[in-house]
N, C-alpha and C positions, 0 to 999 in steps of 0.2 A: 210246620206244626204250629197251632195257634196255643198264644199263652196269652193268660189273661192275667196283669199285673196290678197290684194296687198300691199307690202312694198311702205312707202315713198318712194320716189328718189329725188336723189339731181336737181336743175334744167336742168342741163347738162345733165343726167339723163334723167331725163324725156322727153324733147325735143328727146332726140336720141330713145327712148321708142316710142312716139307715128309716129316716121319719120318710124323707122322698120317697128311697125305697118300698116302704110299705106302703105308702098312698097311690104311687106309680102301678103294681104289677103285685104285691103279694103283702101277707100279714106274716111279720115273722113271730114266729111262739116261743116263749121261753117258759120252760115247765116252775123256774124260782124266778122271782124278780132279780136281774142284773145286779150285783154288785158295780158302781160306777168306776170306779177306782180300777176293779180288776178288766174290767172290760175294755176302757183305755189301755192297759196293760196287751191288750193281745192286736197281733198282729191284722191290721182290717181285712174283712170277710172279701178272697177270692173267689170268682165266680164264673161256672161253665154255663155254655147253652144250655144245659141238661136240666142246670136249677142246683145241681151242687156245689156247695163253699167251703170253703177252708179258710184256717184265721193259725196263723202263728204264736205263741204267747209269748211276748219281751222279757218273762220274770225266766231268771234262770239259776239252776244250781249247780255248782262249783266243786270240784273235787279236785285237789292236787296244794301241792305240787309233787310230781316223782320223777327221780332221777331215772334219766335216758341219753342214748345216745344217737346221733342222727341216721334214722331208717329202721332203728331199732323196735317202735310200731310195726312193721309187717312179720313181727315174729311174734308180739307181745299180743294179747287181746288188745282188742281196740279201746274197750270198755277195761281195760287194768284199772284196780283191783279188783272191777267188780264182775258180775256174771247178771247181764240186762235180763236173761230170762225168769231171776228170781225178783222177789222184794227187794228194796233199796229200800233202807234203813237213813235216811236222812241227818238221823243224828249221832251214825258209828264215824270213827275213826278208823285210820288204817296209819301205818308206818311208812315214813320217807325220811330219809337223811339229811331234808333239805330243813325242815323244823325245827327249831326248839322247843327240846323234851321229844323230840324222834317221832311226834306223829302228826299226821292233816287231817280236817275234819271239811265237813262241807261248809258250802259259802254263799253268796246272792250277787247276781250281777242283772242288769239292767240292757237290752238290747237300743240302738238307736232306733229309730223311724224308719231310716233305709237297709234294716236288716242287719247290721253293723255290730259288732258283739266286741268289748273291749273286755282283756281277761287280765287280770293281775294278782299279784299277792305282793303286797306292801308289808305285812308281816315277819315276811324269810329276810333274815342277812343274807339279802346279797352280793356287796361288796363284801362280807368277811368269807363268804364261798370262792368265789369271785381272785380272791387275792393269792387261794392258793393253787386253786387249779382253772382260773383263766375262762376265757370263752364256755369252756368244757363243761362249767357249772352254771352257767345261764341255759343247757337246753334243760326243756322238762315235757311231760307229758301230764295233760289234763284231763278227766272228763267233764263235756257238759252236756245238762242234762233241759230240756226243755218239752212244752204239748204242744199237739197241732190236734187242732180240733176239726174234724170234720161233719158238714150241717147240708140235712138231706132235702131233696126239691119239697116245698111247699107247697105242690099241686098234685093232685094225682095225677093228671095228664103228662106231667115230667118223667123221664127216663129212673127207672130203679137199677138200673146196673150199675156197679160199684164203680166210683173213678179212679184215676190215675194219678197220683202227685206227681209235678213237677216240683222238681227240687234242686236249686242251684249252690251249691257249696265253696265257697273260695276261703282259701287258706288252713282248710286242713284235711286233717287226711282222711278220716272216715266218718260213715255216720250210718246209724239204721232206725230205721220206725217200728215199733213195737206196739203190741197194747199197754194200754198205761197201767194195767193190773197183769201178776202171771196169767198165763191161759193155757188148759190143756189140749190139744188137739188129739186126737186118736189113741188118748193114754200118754202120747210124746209134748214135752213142752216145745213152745214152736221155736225154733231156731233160726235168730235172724240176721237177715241178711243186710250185710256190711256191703256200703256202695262207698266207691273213691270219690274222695273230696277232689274239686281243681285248687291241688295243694298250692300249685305256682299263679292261679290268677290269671292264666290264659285268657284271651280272648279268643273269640269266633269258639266258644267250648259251647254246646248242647247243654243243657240241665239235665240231671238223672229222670230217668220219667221212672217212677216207685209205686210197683203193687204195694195196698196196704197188707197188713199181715194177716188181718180179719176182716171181714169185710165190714163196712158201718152199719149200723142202722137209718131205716128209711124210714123211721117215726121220732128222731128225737138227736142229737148231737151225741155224736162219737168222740172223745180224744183218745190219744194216742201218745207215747211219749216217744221222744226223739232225743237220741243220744249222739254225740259230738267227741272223735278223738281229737284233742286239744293239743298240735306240739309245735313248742317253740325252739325252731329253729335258727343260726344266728345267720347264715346263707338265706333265709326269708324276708325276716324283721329288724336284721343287724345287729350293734351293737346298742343296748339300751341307756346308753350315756349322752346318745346322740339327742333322747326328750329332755334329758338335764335331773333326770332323775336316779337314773342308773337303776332302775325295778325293768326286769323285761316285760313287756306287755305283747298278749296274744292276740292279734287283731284280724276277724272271721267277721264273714259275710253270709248268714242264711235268709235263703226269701225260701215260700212254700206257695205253690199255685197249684190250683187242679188243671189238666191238660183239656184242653180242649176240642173237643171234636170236628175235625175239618176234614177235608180229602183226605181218602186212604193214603195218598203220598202226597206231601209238599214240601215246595221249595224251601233248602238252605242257603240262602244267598252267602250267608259268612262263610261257606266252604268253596264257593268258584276260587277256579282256578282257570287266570285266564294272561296273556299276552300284550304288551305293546303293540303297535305298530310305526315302521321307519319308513316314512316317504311311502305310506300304503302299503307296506310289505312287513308280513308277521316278523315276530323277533322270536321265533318260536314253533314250535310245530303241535302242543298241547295244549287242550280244554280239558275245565274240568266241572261238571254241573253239580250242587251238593245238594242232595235229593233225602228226606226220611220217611221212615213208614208209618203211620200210624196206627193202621192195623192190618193184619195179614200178611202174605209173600208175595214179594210183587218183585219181577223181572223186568230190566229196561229194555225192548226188543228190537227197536228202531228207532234211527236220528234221520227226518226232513228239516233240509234247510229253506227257509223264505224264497221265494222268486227272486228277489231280490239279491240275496246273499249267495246265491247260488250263482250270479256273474259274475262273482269274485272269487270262489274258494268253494271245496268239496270239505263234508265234513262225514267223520265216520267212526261208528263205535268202536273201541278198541274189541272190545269183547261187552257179553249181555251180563249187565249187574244184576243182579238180587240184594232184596232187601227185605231182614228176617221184621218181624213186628217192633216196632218202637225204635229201628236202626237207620243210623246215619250213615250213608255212603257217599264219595264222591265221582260222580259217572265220568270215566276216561274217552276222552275223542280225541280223532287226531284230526289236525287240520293241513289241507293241502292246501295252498292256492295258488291260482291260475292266473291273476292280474292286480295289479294294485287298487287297492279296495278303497271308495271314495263315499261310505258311511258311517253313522255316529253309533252305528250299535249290531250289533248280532243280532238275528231274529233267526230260533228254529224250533223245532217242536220233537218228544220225545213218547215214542208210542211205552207203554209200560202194560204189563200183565199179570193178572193173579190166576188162580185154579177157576175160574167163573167168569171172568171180566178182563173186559180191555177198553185200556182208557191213554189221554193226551196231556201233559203237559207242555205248555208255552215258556219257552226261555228266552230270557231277555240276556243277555251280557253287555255292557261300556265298550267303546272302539276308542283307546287312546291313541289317538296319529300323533307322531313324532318329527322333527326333522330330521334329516341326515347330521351325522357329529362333525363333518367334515371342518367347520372351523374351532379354531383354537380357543377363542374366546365367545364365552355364551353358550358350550355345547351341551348336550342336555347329562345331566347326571341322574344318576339311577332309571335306567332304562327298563324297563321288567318284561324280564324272557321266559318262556315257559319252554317243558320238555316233558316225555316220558320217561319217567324214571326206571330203568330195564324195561321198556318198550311196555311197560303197562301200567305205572301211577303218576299222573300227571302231577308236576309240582311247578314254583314259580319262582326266579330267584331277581338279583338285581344286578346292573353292569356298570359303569365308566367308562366311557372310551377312548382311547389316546388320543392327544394334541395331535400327533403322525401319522399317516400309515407307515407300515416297514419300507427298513430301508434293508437290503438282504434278509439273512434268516430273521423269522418272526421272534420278539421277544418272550420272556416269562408272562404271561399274566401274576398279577397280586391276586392272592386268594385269602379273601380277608373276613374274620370270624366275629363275630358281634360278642355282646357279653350276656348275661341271664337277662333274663325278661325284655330284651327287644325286640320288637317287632319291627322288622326293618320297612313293612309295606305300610304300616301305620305313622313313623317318626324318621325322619330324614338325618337326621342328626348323625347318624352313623355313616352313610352314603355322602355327608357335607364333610365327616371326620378326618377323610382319604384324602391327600392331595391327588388332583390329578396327573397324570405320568404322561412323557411324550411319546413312549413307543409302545408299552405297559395297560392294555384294558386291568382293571379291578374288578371282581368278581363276588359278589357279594350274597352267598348262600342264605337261604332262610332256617338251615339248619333241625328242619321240618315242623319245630315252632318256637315259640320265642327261648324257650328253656330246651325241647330237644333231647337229647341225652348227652348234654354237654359236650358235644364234639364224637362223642365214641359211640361205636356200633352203627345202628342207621342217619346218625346225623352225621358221621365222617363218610358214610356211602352217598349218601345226599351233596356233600362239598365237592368231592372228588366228581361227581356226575354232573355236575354244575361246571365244571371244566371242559369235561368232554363234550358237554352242551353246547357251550359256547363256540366250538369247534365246527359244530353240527351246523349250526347257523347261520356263521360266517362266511362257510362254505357252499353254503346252499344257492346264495347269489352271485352271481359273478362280480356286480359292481361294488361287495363287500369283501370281496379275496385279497385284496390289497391291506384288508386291517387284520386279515385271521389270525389264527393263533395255530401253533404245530400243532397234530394229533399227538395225544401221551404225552404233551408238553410237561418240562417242568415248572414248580410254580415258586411263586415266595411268600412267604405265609407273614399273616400278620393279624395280629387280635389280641380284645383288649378285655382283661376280665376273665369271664367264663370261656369267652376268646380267646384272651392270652395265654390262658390253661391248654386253649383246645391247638392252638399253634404248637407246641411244646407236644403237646402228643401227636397230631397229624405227623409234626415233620421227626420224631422218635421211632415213629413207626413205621415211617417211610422215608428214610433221608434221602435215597437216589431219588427221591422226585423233588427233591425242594432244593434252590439255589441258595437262599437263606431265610432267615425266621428275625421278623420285629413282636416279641408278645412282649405285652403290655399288662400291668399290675394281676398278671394271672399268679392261682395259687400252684403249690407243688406238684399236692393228692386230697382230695378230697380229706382222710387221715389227720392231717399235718392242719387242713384249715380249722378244726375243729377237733381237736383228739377225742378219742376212746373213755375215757379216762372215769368217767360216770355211767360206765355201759352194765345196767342190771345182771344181764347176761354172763357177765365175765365174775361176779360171784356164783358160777354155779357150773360153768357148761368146763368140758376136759379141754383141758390146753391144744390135746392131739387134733382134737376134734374143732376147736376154733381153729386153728391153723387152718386145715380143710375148705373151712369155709372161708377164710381169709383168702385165700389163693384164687377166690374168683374176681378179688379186686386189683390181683397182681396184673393184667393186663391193662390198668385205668393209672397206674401208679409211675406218673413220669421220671420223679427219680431214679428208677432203676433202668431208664434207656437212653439217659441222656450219655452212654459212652458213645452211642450211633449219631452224636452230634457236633464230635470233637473237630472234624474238618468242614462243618457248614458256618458258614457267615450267620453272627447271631445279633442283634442289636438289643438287649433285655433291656425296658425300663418300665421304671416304675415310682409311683412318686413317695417322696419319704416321710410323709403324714398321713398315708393312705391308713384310715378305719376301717377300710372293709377287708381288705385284702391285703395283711400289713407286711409290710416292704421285706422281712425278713426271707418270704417264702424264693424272689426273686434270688435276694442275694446267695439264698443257702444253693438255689439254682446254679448258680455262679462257682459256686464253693467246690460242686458234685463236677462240675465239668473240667474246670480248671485241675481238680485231682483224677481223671480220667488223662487227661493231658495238659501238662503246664503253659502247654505254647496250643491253646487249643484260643479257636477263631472266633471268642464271643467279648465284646464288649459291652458293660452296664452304664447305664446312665439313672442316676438317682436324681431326682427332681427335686432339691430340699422344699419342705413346705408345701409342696402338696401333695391333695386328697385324690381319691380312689381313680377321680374323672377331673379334667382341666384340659382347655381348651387346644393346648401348645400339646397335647401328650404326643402326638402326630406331626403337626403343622410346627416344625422348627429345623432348623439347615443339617444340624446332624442325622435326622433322621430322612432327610429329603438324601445328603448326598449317598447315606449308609443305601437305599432306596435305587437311586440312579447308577451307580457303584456296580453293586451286585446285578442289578436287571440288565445292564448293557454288556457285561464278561460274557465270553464267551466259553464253551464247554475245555476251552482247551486250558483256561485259567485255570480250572477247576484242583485243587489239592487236594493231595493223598499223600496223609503221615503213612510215614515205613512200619510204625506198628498202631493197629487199632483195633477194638472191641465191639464185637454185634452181640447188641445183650435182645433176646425173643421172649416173648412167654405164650405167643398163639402163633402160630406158621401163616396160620390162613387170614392173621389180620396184620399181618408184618411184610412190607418189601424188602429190596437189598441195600447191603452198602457197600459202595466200591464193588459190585458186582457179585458179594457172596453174599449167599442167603441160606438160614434155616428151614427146609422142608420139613423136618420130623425130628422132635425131642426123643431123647432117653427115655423118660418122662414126666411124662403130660400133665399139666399142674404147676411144674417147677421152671424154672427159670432156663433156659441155652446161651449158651454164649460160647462164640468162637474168637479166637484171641488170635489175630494174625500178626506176623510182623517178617515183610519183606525187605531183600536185602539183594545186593548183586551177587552172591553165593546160591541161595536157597530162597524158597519160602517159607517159613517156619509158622505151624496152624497148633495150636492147641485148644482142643475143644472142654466142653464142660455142659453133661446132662443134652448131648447131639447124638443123633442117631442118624440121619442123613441131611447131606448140604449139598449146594452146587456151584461154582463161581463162574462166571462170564469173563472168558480167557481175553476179549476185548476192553476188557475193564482193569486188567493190571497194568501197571506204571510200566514206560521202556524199561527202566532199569530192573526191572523186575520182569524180563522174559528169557526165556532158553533157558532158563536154571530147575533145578529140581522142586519138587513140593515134599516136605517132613509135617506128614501127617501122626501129631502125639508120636514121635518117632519115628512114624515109619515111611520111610522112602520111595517117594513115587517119581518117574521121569515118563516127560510129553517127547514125542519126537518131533523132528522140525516143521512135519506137514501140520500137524496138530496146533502145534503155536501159530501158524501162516492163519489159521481161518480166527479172524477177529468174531467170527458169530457163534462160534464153538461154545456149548456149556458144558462144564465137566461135572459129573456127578458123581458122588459116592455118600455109599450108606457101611454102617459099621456091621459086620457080619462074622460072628465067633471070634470078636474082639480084634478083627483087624478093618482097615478102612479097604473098600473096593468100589472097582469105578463101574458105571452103568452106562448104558447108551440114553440119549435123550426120551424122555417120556416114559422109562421105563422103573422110575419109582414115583407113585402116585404119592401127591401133596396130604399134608394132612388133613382130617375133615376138620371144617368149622364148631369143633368142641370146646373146651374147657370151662363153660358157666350156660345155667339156660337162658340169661340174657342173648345171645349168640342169636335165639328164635327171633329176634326184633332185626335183623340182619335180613330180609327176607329179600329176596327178588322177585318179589310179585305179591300179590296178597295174600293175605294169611288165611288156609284153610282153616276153620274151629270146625269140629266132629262132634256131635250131641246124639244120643241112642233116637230122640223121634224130635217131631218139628213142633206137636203136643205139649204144652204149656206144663214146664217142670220145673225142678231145681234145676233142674242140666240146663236147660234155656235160659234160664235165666241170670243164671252162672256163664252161658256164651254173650248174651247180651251184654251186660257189666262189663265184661272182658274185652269184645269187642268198641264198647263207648271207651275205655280206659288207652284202649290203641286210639281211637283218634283224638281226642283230649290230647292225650301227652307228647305223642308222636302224628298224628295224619295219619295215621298206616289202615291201610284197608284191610279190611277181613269179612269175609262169606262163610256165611253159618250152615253150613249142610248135616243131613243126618247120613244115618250109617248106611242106607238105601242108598244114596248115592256117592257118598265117602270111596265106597270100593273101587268103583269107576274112576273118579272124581281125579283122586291127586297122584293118579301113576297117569293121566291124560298126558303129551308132550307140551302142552301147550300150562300146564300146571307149573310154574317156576316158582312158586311160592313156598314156603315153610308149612308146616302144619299143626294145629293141636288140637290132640283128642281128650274129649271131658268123661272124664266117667270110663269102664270097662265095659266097653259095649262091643259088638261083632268088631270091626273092625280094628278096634285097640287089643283085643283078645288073640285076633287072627295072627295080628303083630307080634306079639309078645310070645304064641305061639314058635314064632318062627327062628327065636332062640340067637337072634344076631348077641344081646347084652346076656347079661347075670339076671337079669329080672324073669322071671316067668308066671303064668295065671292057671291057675286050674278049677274048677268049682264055682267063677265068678271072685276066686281069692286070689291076689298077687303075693309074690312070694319071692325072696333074693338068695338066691343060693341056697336054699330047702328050706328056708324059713318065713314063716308067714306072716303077712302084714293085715291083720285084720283086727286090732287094738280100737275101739270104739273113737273116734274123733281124731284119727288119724290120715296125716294127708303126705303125699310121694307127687314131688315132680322128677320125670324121669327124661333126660334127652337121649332119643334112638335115631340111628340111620335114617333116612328118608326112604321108601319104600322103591323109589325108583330114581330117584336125582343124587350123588354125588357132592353137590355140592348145597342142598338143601336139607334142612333136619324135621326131625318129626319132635314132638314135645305131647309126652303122658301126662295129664293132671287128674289127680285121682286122690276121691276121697273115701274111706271107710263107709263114712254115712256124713247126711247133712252141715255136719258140724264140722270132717273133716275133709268135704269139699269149699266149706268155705274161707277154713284155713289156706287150702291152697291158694283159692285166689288170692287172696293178701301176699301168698310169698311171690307172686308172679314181680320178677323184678321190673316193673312197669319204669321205674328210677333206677339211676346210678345208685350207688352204695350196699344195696341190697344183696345179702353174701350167699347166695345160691350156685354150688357147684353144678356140674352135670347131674347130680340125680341128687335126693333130698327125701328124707323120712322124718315126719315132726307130730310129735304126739299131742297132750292135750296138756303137757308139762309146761309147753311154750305160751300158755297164757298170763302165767304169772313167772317163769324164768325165763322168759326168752330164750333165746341157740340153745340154751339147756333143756329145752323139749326135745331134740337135736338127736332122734334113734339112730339116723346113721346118714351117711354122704359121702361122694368121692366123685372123682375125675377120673372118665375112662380111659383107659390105656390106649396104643397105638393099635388100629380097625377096630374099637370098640370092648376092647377087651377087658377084661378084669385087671385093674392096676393099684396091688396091694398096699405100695410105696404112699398112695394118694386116697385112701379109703378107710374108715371105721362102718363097721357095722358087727 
C-alpha cells in the first residue's frame, strides 16, 4: 500500500516548500490570507496522486485528568466525559479526584515535528496522591482533542472521490475522526467510529486506513476534528520519577496521511514470514508472504516458483487467501525441498483474483545460509526457524543449538520467554542473554509479537508449537537426528519480565511438562502490579456482578496455581532495586509456594542493587549450575511429595500433575482443586468444585500402588491387572454425589470456555461473518476487528458474508474460531438452534424471555462451534450503531479486559464503566445455564 509521508519543516522551510509547489504543478487558493503563526502550527500538507492533501494541526486541547484503572477504557467511552457527537464546550469543567477543588478544565499542548504529543499535568499533587495509594494513582485517562484538515485537488482533471486517511497511532488506545461541527445525517447524529490505537508501539503494525465521516469538499478545505483516548499506563510509560520529576507524562505519536492509490494489492514486506537455512537446507517448512488490498476482494489462487528455485524446493499454497478491501493478510506456503539450495533469494510469483480480474504479483524473499552448529565454539546463535502453526499460520521463531549432540536419551530443550516490547528478530540481546547449553537447544518463541498476550492464550499456544516445531525439523534430516529433541518433550522454562510472568504461568498450568522454571523480575498478576484501587467503575457497578466479571481474569492470575508448582525445581530471581517490576512481587511468589509446602523445591536469589535488567541476570554460576542440574536428571530423579494440590480454573487450558488432571468443574467460573495425599495404606483425594478427573496409574509413586483410592470418603479398589498396565487412565466423574469410574474416552473434556478471550485461542484463522460484502457499519466493524488481530497478535482472519458463512465454517478443513457481527441469517440460524439461554426472534435477541433491544446496547456472546468440538463461535451484536461499537471496544484484544462468556452493556458504561454491566455469566458444563456464575 503506498503512503505518502511528510517530514516537519522548519518555517523557512515550509514557505519555500509550498512557493515550489505552486510554481512547479498548481496554485494553491486559500479563501482568507493565512495566518503565519497558525500555519506553521499544522502538520505539513500530505499528498496523493489524486491531488488530495491532508495536514495535521500541532495546537491541541487537553482534558483530564480522570481517575482509571488499567483497561478500564474498553468499557468507559473513549471520549469520557464527553459525547464527540455534540458541541464541546472548551471552556466547561468536569470532576475528577485528582484536582484540587474536585474538578479539570481544558488545557494546550503542543505536538512535535515528528508527530510526538507529550501530555502532562504539572498542576495535580502527585506525589501527595502518590503517597497513599502508590502506582495506582499515577494511571489516568485523557482526552485529546485536535484538526486534520483535508485540501481538495486543484485541477479539475484530478480525481473527485473522496480519500482515505492513513492514520498511524502509537501509544494509545483509541481515536475517531469526526466533523469538526455536530452534523446530522438522516435525522441521526453520525456516530463514530472508534479505531485501536497501537497501544504498545509495535512494529511491522499497518496504519488504520479511515473513511472520513462526511465526505470533504472538492472546492475549498474540509477539517475535521480528531479525538485521542489518552491513558497512562505504568506497564507503558513507567514510573515517572525515572524523568526526575515524578509528574507522569503521556507520550503519543500521531501522523495523518492520505492513502495512496497503487495496485489493488500490494506487498507487505513487514509481515513475511520466512526461514534460515543450515548447510542449504531449510530450518523450517513455512512461508509466509504479507499481502493488502487496497481495493476490492481479491483471492490468492496460485504460487509459481522461479526456474531457478524450482531445482531446489517445491513451494505450495496452504489454502487460497482472500483479502476483504483495505485488509492485511499474511499468505501461508509450505515449503518442501528437494536438495540443498545454493541461492541468495527466493523468486516466485503469486497469481491473485477479484470478481473481474486476474493479476501477478512477484515475490522476492532473503536466503540466510547458515553453517552447520556442529562446533563448540563460534556456533551460530539465534537460528530462525519457521513452521505452520496447526498446519495453517505460518509463524517464525528463534533457536541455540547445543555444544553436543546427545549422548543417550535427548535432553530438555530451554523454552525461553522474552519480556514486553521485544522483538526478538529485531534485537539480539535476548538470544546473547541465554547461556549456551551442552546438550540443551534454547528455543526462543516470538510469542506472536513483541507484547503478545503476555504468555496466555495464543501466545502460550505459539510457545508450546515452537517446541514441537523444533521437533519437526530436526527430524526431518537424517544428519540432524543426532541433535533432536523427544516428541512432547519436556521443557524448562525461563523468562524475564513479561517473561518471567509468562514462565510462572506456562509451567502453573502445565507442570508435567516442565522440568523446572528460572523466571526472572516477572510480576505476580497483572492485579498486584498495579491495583484496582482508582477503578471508576467500582463506585457504581454491584459487587455480585464485579465478581462475575473478575472471574475471567482468574485463569491469568498465577497466584492461585502456584500449589501445581511445589515439586518442580524453581530458580526465582530478581533484582532488589528493580522500578519496574519491584522485587516484592517475586518474593510474595516465594511466600505462596513455600505455604503450599514448606519443603517445596524453589530457591530465590535477590540481586541487591539491581534494576529491572543487568547483565549477570542469566550469565552467573548459580544459575548455569541450577540450568545443567535440572536439564541432565533424569525422569526417574523426578519428585513426588506424598500430599499435593492441583489448583484449575479452565480444564481445556491446564495439564497434569503427577498424572491427575481436572477434566470438568462443579462449576465453571470458580476455581478446582484436588487435594491428594498418598501413603502406603491408601490414597486419600479430596476434591473441591470437581466434577470429573483422571490419573494416569503410571504416574503414582511405588509406594503408592496396590492400595485403595478414598475418594471425599468413599472407597474405591483396582485389582492387580489394572495396576500391572502403567498406561491405564482411570476416570471418574461425580454422579448423584458419589464418584464413578468410566472407561477411557468416554467422558468428553471440557469445552474451551470461561471468558471470550478463549476466541483468540484459534487453530486456524478466524472466520468474521458480516450480513453482505457492501460497504456498512458491519464491514467496517469486520475490518477494524480484523486489523486489531493482526496488530496485537498476527492472527489471521477472513471476512465472509452470510452467503458463504453457511458453507464456510462447518467445511472439515475450517479449524478456526469464528465471529459473527450483527444478527444476520447465519447468527439467527445459530441461536435458533437453542444450544445456550440466548435466543432471537423478530431480528431482537433475547436471554431467557427477556429482550435486549435498549438503544446503544451491545452482547458479546460465546456459543458452541457449529461443528468442531474444540472450536467456539463468538456473537457481537449491537442494538444499533452505537451499540455495535461498544462492542468492539469490549473485544478483549488485551489481557486485563473482564469479559466472561457472554456480556450485556448498555450505554451506562460511558460514564460508569462495569456499571453499564445489564448482565454476564459463565456457562455451565455443555453450555448450560449456570446460575452459581450469572446475573441478569
Amino acid at each position: 500500500m503506498g503512503l505518502t509521508r511528510v517530514s516537519y519543516l522548519t518555517t523557512a522551510g515550509l514557505l519555500a516548500s509550498i512557493t515550489a509547489a505552486a510554481t512547479a504543478s498548481a496554485t494553491i487558493t486559500f479563501t482568507d490570507t493565512p495566518d503565519l503563526e497558525q500555519f506553521v502550527l499544522q502538520r505539513p500538507v500530505a499528498m496523493d496522486s489524486t491531488g488530495w492533501k491532508v495536514s495535521l494541526s500541532r495546537e491541541w486541547d487537553i482534558l483530564g485528568p480522570f481517575p482509571i484503572h488499567a483497561r478500564e477504557q474498553h468499557f468507559l467511552s473513549p471520549s469520557f466525559p464527553l459525547n464527540v457527537s455534540e458541541a464541546i464546550d472548551l471552556s466547561a469543567t468536569y470532576p475528577s479526584a485528582y484536582a484540587d477543588g474536585g474538578f479539570v478544565g481544558w488545557s494546550k499542548a503542543k505536538s512535535q515535528e515528528d508527530g510526538t504529543l507529550a501530555v502532562s499535568f504539572p498542576d495535580i499533587r502527585w506525589e501527595a496522591l502518590r503517597a497513599t495509594e502508590g502506582w495506582a494513582a499515577l494511571q489516568h485517562h485523557s482526552v485529546l482533542r485536535s484538526t486534520v484538515t483535508v485540501y481538495p485537488p486543484t485541477t479539475r482533471g484530478d480525481s473527485e472521490k473522496p480519500p482515505r486517511l492513513l492514520v498511524d497511532l502509537e501509544q494509545g488506545s483509541f481515536f475517531t475522526v469526526v466533523p469538526e461541527s455536530p452534523v446530522k445525517a438522516q435525522d441521526d447524529a453520525i456516530v463514530p467510529e472508534w479505531h485501536a490505537g497501537n497501544i504498545y508501539a509495535m512494529g511491522r503494525s499497518p496504519a488504520n486506513i479511515v473513511s472520513l465521516p462526511v465526505a470533504p469538499s472538492t472546492s475549498e478545505p474540509t477539517t475535521y476534528s480528531i479525538f485521542v483516548s489518552g491513558d497512562y499506563e505504568i506497564r507503558l510509560f513507567g514510573d515517572p520519577r525515572h524523568n526526575g520529576e515524578g509528574i507522569p507524562k503521556l507520550s503519543i505519536s500521531l501522523t495523518v496521511d492520505i492513502e495512496t492509490p497503487t495496485h489493488s494489492v500490494s506487498r507487505v514486506p513487514s509481515h513475511d514470514v520466512y526461514c534460515d537455512f543450515v548447510d542449504g537446507w531449510a530450518f523450517g517448512d513455512a512461508l509466509g508472504v504479507g499481502l493488502s488490498s487496497v481495493d476490492g476482494w481479491w483471492t490468492v489462487q496460485n504460487i509459481t516458483a522461479s526456474a531457478t528455485l524450482s531445482q531446489y524446493l517445491n513451494l505450495e499454497l496452504v489454502r487460497e487467501t482472500r483479502l476483504a478491501p483495505r485488509q492485511t493478510r499474511i499468505v501461508p506456503i509450505r515449503l518442501t525441498q528437494t536438495k540443498p539450495i545454493d541461492i541468495k533469494q527466493f523468486e516466485f510469483t503469486l497469481t491473485i483474483a477479484s470478481d473481474n480480474t486476474t493479476s501477478t504479483i512477484d515475490v522476492v524473499l532473503p536466503v540466510q545460509n547458515r553453517v552447520q552448529w556442529n562446533a563448540v565454539e563460534g556456533a551460530p546463535l539465534g537460528i530462525k526457524a519457521s513452521y505452520l502453526g496447526f498446519g495453517t499460520m505460518p509463524a517464525a521463531f528463534l533457536v541455540t543449538p547445543p555444544e553436543r549432540p546427545n549422548v543417550g536419551p535427548p535432553k530438555p530443550p530451554i523454552l525461553a520467554l522474552h519480556g514486553a516490547g521485544v522483538d526478538i528478530f529485531e534485537f539480539d540481546f535476548w538470544v546473547q542473554a541465554l547461556p549456551r547449553q551442552r546438550h540443551s537447544w534454547i528455543v526462543l518463541p516470538a510469542g506472536r509479537t513483541a507484547w503478545g498476550m503476555d504468555w496466555h492464550g495464543p501466545s502460550a499456544q505459539e510457545a508450546w508449537g515452537t517446541v514441537d516445531a523444533l521437533h519437526h525439523i530436526l527430524t526431518r534430516r537424517e544428519q540432524w537426528h543426532e541433535w533432536a529433541i523427544a516428541p512432547n518433550t519436556k521443557v524448562l522454562l525461563m523468562g524475564h519480565s513479561n517473561g518471567g510472568q509468562g514462565a510462572w504461568y506456562l509451567a502453573g498450568r502445565y507442570p508435567d511438562r516442565v522440568v523446572g522454571v528460572v523466571p526472572a523480575a516477572g510480576y505476580i498478576k497483572s492485579q498486584a502490579y498495579v491495583p484496582w484501587v482508582q477503578s471508576r467503575s467500582a463506585h457504581y457497578v454491584d459487587p455480585a456482578v464485579r465478581a462475575i466479571l473478575d472471574s475471567s481474569l482468574t485463569p491469568d492470575d498465577n497466584d492461585l496455581f502456584l500449589s501445581n508448582l511445589v515439586d518442580t525445581p524453581v530458580l526465582a530471581i530478581h533484582g532488589g532495586e528493580d522500578d519496574n517490576v519491584p522485587v516484592w512481587h517475586t518474593r510474595e511468589a516465594i511466600s505462596v509456594l513455600k505455604t503450599w509446602n514448606s519443603q517445596a523445591n524453589v530457591t530465590f536469589r535477590e540481586d541487591p542493587g539491581e534494576l529491572h535488567w543487568y547483565p549477570s541476570v542469566f550469565a552467573n554460576k548459580q544459575v548455569q549450575t541450577f540450568l545443567s542440574t535440572t536439564l541432565e536428571q533424569s525422569s526417574d530423579d523426578e519428585k513426588t511429595s506424598r500430599s499435593f494440590t492441583l489448583t484449575v480454573a479452565a480444564p481445556s487450558d491446564s495439564g497434569s500433575l503427577h498424572g491427575w488432571s481436572i477434566l470438568r468443574l462443579g462449576v465453571p467460573g470458580r476455581l478446582g482443586r484436588l487435594m491428594v495425599e498418598a501413603s502406603g495404606d491408601a490414597i486419600r483425594v479430596r476434591t473441591r468444585n470437581v466434577q470429573a478427573f483422571s490419573i494416569h496409574i503410571g504416574s503414582l509413586p511405588d509406594y503408592a500402588r496396590n492400595v485403595p483410592f478414598i475418594f471425599d470418603g468413599q472407597q474405591l479398589d483396582l485389582d492387580e491387572e489394572t495396576w500391572s498396565l502403567d498406561g491405564f487412565t482411570l476416570l471418574l466423574s461425580r454422579e448423584d454425589g458419589q464418584w464413578t469410574p468410566h472407561s477411557p474416552g468416554s467422558i468428553r473434556a471440557s469445552p474451551p470456555m470461561g471468558r471470550v478471550a478463549n476466541i483468540l485461542s484459534s487453530k486456524g484463522p478466524i472466520t468474521i461473518v458480516i450480513a453482505s460484502k457492501q460497504t456498512s457499519r458491519e464491514l467496517s466493524a469486520a475490518l477494524r476487528l480484523a486489523h486489531n488481530l493482526n496488530v496485537y497478535h498476527k492472527l489471521d482472519a477472513e471476512i465472509v458474508d452470510d452467503k458463504e458463512a453457511a458453507d464456510k465454517i462447518t467445511e472439515p478443513s475450517q479449524t478456526g474460531n469464528t465471529i459473527l457481527l450483527g444478527l444476520g441469517e447465519v447468527a439467527t440460524s445459530t441461536l435458533q438452534q437453542r444450544r445456550i439461554a440466548f435466543g432471537v426472534a423478530d431480528g431482537v435477541l433475547s436471554l431467557r424471555g427477556r429482550l435486549i433491544n435498549e438503544d446503544g446496547t451491545a452482547a458479546l456472546i460465546l456459543h458452541p462451534h457449529p461443528s468442531r468440538e474444540d472450536a467456539l463461535l463468538l456473537l457481537m451484536h449491537g442494538t444499533d450503531a452505537i451499540g455495535l461499537e461498544r462492542a468492539l471496544r469490549l473485544f478483549p484484544i488485551r489481557t486485563g479486559i473482564t469479559v466472561p462468556d457472554w456480556i450485556i452493556v448498555t450505554r451506562q458504561a460511558d460514564e460508569r464503566g462495569t456499571a453499564g454491566v445489564e448482565g454476564a455469566g459463565v456457562w455451565g458444563n455443555d453450555w448450560s445455564w449456570n446460575e452459581a456464575m450469572s446475573a441478569f
